[in-house]
N, C-alpha and C positions, 0 to 999 in steps of 0.2 A: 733266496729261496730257502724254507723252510724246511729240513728233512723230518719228516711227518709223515706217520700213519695211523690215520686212526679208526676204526670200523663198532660203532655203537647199532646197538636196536634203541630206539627211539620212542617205538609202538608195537607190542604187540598183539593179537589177538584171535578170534575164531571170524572168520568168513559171516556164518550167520549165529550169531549170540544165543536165537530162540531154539537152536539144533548142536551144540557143541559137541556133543557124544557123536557125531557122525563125521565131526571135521578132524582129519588127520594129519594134517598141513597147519603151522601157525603160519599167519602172513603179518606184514604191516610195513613200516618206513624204517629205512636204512639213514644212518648218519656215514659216507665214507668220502673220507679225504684222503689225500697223498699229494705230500707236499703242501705247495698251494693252491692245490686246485679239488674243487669241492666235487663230486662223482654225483653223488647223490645226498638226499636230505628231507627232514619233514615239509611240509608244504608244498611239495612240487608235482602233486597228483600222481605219484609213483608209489605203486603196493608192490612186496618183494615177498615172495617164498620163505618165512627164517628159518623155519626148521630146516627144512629140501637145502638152503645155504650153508647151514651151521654144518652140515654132514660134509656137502662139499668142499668144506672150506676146514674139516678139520682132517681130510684125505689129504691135504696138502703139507702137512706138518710136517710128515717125512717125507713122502712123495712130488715129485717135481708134475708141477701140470704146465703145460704147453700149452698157449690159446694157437688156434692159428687162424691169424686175420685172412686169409685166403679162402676158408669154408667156414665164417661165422654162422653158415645155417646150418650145421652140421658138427656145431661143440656148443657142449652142455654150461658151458661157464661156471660161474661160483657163486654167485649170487642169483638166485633163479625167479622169475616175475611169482611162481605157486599158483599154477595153473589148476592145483588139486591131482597130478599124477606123483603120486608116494613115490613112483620110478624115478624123478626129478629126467622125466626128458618128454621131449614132445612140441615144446613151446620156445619159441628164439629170443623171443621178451628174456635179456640177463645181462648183468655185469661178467664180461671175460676179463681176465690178466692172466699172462703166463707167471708161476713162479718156480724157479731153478734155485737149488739148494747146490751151497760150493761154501765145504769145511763148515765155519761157526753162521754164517753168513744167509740172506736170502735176499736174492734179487724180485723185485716184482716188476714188473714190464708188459705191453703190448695193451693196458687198458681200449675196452671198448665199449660202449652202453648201448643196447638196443631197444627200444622203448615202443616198438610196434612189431606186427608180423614179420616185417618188411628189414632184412639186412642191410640193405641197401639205404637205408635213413638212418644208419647207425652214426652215435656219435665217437670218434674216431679219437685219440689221446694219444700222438703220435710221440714225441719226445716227453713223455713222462714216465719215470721208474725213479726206484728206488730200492737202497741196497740197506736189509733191517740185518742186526743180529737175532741171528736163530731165535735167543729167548723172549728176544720184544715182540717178535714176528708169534711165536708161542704164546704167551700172555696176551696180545689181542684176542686171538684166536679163541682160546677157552672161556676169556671175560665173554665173550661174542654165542659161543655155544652153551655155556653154561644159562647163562641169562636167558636165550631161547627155551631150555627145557625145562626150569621154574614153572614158564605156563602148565607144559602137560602132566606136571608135579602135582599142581594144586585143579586141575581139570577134571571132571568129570568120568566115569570109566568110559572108555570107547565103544560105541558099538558098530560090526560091520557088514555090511553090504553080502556077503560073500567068503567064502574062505581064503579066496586071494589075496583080498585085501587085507584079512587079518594076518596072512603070513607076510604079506609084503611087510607088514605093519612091523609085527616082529620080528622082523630080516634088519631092518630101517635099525630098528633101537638098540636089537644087538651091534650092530655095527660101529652105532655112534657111541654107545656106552665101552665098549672095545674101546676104538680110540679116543676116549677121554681117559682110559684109565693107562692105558700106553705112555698118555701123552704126560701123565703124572707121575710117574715110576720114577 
């Protein structure tokens, strides 16, 4: 077995092409592997949330997330389907793994894909984890979020709905630009 992690965008893009300025969420296909066994990938009719992921997934750089297979209807995972809520919650469509940080180290464990409403059709990754150093486990991570935000670089200005939605909006980007820059210090 292979000790392998590797988490690419593959695709990304705006929901609908002819309205960009409204879409606030990029989505598209996810590349992830661990080890050797493939999670996800293009071709497989599976659209994923990247931006609503790249956030979630860069809370974990220093912070430990816990999946708990016990109430997958009821954790937000890291990988999220982008169901179009900025909040990143609402929808059970997601890739979960817990990961626990211990010294230079990061375990990842407890994978799970949910690919419908339905928890209950989840597909379950029972003896799969893996133990990365901090900075490889780091460097995915940024290659993963950085590359998400290129799109809404070179995007359209936003326009929104609402004032909620523009401060969620701005809640969202401060937060991710926060920890990108943390995460580069």
């Amino acid at each position: 077995m292979k000790n392998n992690f590797q988490l690419k965008i593959m695709n990304q893009s705006w929901l609908d092409t002819s309205s960009t300025e409204y879409d606030l969420c990029s989505h598209g296909e996810i590349y992830l592997q661990v080890n050797d066994t493939i999670i996800t990938q293009s071709g497989v009719d599976e659209e994923w949330g990247i931006s609503e992921s790249a956030l979630a997934l860069l809370r974990t750089l220093d912070e430990d997330y816990i999946c708990n297979l016990n109430e997958l209807d009821k954790e937000e995972g890291l990988i999220f389907h982008g169901c179009g809520a900025i909040l990143m919650m609402g929808c059970p469509i997601a890739i979960h793994w817990s990961v626990k940080h211990t010294n230079d180290q990061v375990l990842l464990s407890d994978f799970v894909k949910v690919t419908t409403t339905s928890t209950d059709e989840a597909t379950h990754y029972p003896n799969l984890q893996i133990e990365l150093n901090k900075e490889d486990y780091k460097k995915q991570i940024l290659q993963f979020v950085l590359q998400a935000k290129q799109l809404f670089q070179t995007s359209p200005t936003k326009v929104f709905y609402d004032d909620y939605d523009k401060q969620m909006y701005k809640e969202f980007w401060e937060e991710y630009d926060q920890l990108i820059q943390k995460a580069t210090i």
